[in-house]
N, C-alpha and C positions, 0 to 999 in steps of 0.2 A: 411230686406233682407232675403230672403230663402237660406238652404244651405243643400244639399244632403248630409247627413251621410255615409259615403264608408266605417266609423273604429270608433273603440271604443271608443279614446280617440281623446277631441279636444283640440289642443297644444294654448296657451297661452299666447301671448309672452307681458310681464312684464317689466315698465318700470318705476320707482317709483316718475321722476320727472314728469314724463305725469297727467294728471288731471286726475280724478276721474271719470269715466262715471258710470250711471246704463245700464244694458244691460237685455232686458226678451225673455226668450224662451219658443216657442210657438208649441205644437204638433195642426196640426190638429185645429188650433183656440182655443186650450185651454192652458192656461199657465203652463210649469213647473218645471220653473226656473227663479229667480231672482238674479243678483250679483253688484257690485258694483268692478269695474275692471280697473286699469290705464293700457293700450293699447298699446304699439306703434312695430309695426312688423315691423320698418326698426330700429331702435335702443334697441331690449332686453336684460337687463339684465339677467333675467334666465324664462324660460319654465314651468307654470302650466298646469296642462293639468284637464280637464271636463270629467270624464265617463260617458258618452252617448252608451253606449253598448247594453241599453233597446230601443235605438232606432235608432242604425244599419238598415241602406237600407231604411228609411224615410225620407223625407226633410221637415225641421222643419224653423222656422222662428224666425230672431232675429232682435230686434226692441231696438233701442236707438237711443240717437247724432250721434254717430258717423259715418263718409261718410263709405257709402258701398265700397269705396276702401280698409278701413281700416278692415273692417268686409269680404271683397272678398279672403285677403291675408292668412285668417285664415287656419289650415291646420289639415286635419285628420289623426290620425296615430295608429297601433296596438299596439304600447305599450307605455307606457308612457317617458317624458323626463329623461333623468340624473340629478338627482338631487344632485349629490356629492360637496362636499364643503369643502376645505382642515382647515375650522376652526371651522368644524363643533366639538360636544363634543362628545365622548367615548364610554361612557357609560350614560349619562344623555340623559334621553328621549328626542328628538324634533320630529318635524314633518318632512314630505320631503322639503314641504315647505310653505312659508306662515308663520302668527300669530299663534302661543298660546295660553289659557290661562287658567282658571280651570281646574283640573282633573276632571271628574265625571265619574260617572258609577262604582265607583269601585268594583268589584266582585268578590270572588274565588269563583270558581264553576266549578265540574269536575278535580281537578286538573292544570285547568289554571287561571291564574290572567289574569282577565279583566282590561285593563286602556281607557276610552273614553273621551276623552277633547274638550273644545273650541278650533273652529277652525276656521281660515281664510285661505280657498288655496287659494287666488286668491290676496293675497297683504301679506305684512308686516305688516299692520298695522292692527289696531283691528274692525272689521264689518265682516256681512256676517257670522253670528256665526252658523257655521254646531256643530256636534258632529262626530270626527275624533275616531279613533278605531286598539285600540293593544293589541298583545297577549304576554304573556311571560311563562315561564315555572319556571321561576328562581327570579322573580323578579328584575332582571341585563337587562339581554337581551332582549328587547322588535322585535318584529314584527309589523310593522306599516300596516296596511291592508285595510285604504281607509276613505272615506266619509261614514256614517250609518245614520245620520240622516241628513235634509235638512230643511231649512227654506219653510215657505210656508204661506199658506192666513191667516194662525193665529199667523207669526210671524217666528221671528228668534229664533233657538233652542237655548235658554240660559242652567245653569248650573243645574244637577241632581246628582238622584244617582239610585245605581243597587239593588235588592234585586230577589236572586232566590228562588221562591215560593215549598218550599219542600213540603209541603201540598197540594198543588192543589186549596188554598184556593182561592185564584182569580175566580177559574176557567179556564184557559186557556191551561191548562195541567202539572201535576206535573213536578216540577223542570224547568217548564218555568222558562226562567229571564223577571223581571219587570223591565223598568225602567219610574223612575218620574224626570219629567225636564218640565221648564219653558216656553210655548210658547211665545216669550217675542212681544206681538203687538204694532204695533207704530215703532217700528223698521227696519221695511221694506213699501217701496210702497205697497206691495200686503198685508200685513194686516192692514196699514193705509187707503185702498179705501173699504176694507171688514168692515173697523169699529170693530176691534178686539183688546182688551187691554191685559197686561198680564195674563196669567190663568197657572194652574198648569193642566199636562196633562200626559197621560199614554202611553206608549210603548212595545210591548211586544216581545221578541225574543224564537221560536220553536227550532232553531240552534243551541244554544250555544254563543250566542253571536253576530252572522257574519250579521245576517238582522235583524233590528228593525222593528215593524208594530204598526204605530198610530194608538193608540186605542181610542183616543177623550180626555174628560175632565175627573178631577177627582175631582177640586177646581175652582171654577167660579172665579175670579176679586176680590179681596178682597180691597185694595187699593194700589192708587200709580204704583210702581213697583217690587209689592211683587214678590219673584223668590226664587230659590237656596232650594226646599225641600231636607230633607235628610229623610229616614223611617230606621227604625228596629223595633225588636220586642223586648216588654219588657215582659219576663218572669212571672214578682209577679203578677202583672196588666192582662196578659192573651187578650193583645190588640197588635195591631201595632201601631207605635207613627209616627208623620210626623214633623220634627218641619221648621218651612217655616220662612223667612226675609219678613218683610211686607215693611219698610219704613223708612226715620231715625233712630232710633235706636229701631224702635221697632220689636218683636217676635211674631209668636206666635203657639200653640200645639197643633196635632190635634191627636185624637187617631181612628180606624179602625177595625172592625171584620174579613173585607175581602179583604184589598186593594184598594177596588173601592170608599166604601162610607166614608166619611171623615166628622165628628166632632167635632170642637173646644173644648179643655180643657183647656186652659190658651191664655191670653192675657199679654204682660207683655215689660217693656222697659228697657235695660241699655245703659246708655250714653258711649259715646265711638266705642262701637262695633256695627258692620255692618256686610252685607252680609253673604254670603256662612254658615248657622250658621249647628253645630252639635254638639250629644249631647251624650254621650257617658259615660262606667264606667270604671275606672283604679285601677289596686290595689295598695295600698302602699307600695313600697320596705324595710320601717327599719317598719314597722307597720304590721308584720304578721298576715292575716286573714283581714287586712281590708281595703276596697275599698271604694273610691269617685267618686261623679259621676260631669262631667264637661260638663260645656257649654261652646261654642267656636265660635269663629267669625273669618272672612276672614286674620283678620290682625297677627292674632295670641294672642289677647286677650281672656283670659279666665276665668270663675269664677268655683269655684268646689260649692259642695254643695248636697243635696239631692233628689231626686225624687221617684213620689208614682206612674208613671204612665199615671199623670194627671196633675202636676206641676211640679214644676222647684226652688227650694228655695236654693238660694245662703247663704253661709255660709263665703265668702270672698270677698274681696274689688276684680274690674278689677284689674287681674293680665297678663302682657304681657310673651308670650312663648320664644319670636325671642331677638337675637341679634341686628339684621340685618332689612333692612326693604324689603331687594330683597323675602325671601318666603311670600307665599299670597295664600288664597283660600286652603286650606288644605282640604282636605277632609279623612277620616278612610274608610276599607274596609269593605265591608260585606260578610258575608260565612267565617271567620274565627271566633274560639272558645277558640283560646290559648292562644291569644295575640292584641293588636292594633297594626295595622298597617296604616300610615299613609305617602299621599305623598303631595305635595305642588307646588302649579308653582313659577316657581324663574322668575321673571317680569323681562328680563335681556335686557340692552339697543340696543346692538351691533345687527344693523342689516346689517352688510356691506355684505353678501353673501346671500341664497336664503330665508332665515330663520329668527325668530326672539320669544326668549322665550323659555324656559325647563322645565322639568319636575324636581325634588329634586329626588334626592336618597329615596324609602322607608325607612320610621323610623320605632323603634319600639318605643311605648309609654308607660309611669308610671307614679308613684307618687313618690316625697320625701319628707317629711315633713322635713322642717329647720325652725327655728326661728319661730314656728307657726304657717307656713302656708305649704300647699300642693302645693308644684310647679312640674310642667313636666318635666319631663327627655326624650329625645330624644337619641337612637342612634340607628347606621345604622343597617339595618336588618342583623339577622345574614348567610343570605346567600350571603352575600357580600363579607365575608372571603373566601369562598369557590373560588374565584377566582381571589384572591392574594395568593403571597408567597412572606415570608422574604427574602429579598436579600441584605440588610446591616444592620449591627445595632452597632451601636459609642458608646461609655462610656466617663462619666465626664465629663467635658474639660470645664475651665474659660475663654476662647476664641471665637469670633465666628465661627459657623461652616459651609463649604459653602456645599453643596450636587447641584450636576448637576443631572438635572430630561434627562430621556434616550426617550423620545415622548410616552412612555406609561400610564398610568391613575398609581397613586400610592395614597398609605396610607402612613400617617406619622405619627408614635406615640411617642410621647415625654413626659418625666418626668421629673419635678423639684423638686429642694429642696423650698418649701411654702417662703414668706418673701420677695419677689422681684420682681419688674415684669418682663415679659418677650415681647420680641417683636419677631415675626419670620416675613421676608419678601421674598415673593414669585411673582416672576414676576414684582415686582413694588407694588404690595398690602400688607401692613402693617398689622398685626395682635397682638393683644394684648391682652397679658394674666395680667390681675392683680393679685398683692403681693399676691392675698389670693388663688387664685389657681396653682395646683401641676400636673395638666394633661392637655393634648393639642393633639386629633385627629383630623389630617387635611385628607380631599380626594382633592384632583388635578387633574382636567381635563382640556379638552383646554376652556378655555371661562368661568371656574368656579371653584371657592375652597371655600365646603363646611368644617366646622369646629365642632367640638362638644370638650367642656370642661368643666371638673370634672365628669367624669362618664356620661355625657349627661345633667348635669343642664345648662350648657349653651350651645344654639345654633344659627349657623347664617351660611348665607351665603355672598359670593360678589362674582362682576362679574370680571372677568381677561383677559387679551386679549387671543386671539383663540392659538397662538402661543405659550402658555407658558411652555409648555410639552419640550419644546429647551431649553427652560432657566434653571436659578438657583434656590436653595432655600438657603437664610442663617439667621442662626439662632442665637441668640445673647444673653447674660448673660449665669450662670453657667446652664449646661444643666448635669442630673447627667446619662439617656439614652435618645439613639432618635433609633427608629426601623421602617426602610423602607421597605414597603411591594410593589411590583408591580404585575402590572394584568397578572398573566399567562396564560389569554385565548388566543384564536387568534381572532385579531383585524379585521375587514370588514372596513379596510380603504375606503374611499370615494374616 
């Protein structure tokens, strides 16, 4: 069916028990766009809307199942729908709407933090993998600013990462951002009839961030569904390193002069770990002057150990990060020099409103050696503080304690006397500190309570209903402080 473009946006209307249609659009007899869209314009749940703004005042053509009754009722509009949703979270990243799922991209550059993720606007569920795109200034506040990358005849945009070229080594202009992401083939009709497999491929943004432009390949097919490169640069070595997921549990290294051209330095397997992998150095907190360098996979397994550059030599058995098994796909920034910073999508089930999936809170990352081994410490970045302020804080009590949450996002910091465990329950979600731990950092948002305890050796998240910012929290055995922080910004309620 043909259909004249009069506005920017084309509205969507979204119905999650309708079946699954593919739908393709066609400029001019060329494709370009492909989705995958349950449909129904007499019963919507909520409004996606298409930016076709590139082709304002043309009549383009969409071609699937569906009767052109169904495809006639579609409607164009100058601005996008409302996407507000009263369970939506706070301060934890989502999208307007749609899936989530990897962070990628991540950048500072300029003074802004880059966040670009897997995305599906056009369902809940997971396909259709664009690269969705936001700014923040704060690491808190995010600005959510659209679709940047789009599937197309070599696949659906799977997961990446950013690197901005201060050197001009690429070539494409100093302080260009590079980004490397996965054309993943086989995953769409349009590179399933092109005969396209997974390849590693380049992107390059003049902006700042706001337009991506394919720049082709930069790793051919290696095998399976090798995806998810991350690059930096190592220093001793005087190369760029790429380290890419090939397949099962294998890896493997590639190192660069200039970006572009990519050969293998290691080959290499650990059972257990998969995807998203990165590979990074952290210093040791009780171990002044000295640093480990770690490798990391999607689930939050990790091994430390050394690298020249060119390998990867583990020095500890798979050690897991997470409490929890809600974080996944972690990825660390690039363009900072002072610290890791790292964020993770919390895989979170609730999709009853337009939305489904989040972002974590930025960590910051380290080492602590205990008992032998070097484990990660996690905790929130600290410009997090910057927008709480104390507003209660309790002493001692052998009693439970009940605290009423007022609908704002809060901190909770808690201290015990070691030797007992503790339970805090929040919303109906249970939380357990064992005997041997003395600290307990909770954040609270509607839909989510992340945790960090003893100084960031343990971390986890769970998901909470949207609502819980109403409820209570109570806390139970002796607690010797507890100190309630809430957010003193102003809130952009939905």
């Amino acid at each position: 069916m043909k259909l004249s473009v009069t506005a920017g946006f084309l509205w969507l209307p979204i119905n999650r028990t309708s079946p699954v249609e593919k739908l393709h659009f066609l400029s001019e007899g060329v494709k370009f766009r492909e989705i995958d869209i349950s449909l129904d314009p007499d019963h919507p749940e909520y409004y996606a809307a298409m930016d076709l703004t590139a082709h304002v005042g043309d009549v383009i053509e969409v071609c699937g199942s569906l009767p052109d009754r169904m495809l006639s009722a579609l409607q164009f509009h100058d601005t996008q729908p409302d996407t507000g949703y009263s369970g939506r979270p706070l301060i934890h990243f989502t999208a307007p709407t749609g899936w989530i799922n990897d962070p990628n991209g991540l950048v500072y550059a300029d003074g802004v933090w880059l966040l670009y993720h897997q995305w599906n606007p056009y369902g809940t569920e997971w396909g259709n993998m664009h690269w969705g795109y936001a700014v923040s200034r704060d690491l808190i506040t995010w600005e959510h600013k659209g679709v940047v990358m789009e599937p197309d005849e070599f696949g659906t945009v799977f997961s990446g990462c950013g690197w901005q070229d201060g050197e001009n080594t690429a070539g494409f202009g100093k302080d260009a951002l590079l980004f490397f992401y996965t054309a993943a083939g086989g995953c769409n009709q349009w590179s399933v009839d092109a005969g396209n497999q997974h390849t590693q491929r380049l992107a390059v943004s003049l902006d700042g961030g706001g337009k991506l432009l394919k720049k082709g390949s930069v790793l051919d097919h290696i095998k399976s569904g090798n995806r998810d490169p991350k690059v930096f640069y190592h220093q001793d070595s005087k190369a760029y390193i790429m380290v890419l997921f090939l397949d099962d549990y294998d890896f493997a290294l590639f190192r660069s002069q200039d970006l572009v051209h990519w050969k293998e330095s290691q080959r290499f397997s650990v059972p257990g770990m998969r995807e998203c992998p990165d590979l990074f150095e952290l210093p040791v907190e009780n171990e002044p002057g000295r640093k480990k360098w770690v490798f990391w996979s999607a689930d939050g397994l990790y091994q430390t150990g050394r690298f020249d550059g060119y390998r990867f030599d583990p020095e500890s058995e798979v050690l897991c990060a997470y409490n929890t098994k809600l974080p996944y796909a972690a990825q660390t920034y690039a363009g900072v020099t002072d610290r890791k910073i790292s964020i993770a999508w919390l895989r979170t089930e609730n999709d009853r409103g337009n939305f489904r999936g989040m972002m974590s809170l930025p960590a910051e990352l380290s080492l602590f050696r205990q008992n032998g081994r070097y484990r990660i410490c996690f905790r929130p970045v600290r410009e997090l503080w910057d927008c709480f302020r104390l507003c209660h804080e309790y002493t001692a009590t052998d009693r439970s304690l009940i605290l009423p949450l007022a609908g704002k996002p809060v901190i909770v910091k808690m201290v015990w006397k070691p030797g007992q465990e503790k339970t805090v329950t929040v919303g109906g979600r249970r939380i357990i500190a064992g005997a041997e731990n003395s600290k307990l950092l909770l954040l609270i948002d509607r839909g989510i309570i992340e945790y960090w305890m003893e100084d960031g050796l343990f971390y986890g998240a769970v998901e909470s209903d949207p609502d819980i910012l109403s409820d209570q929290m109570e806390i139970h055995s002796g607690t010797e402080t507890v100190q309630v922080f809430e957010y003193s910004r102003p809130l952009h309620l939905p």
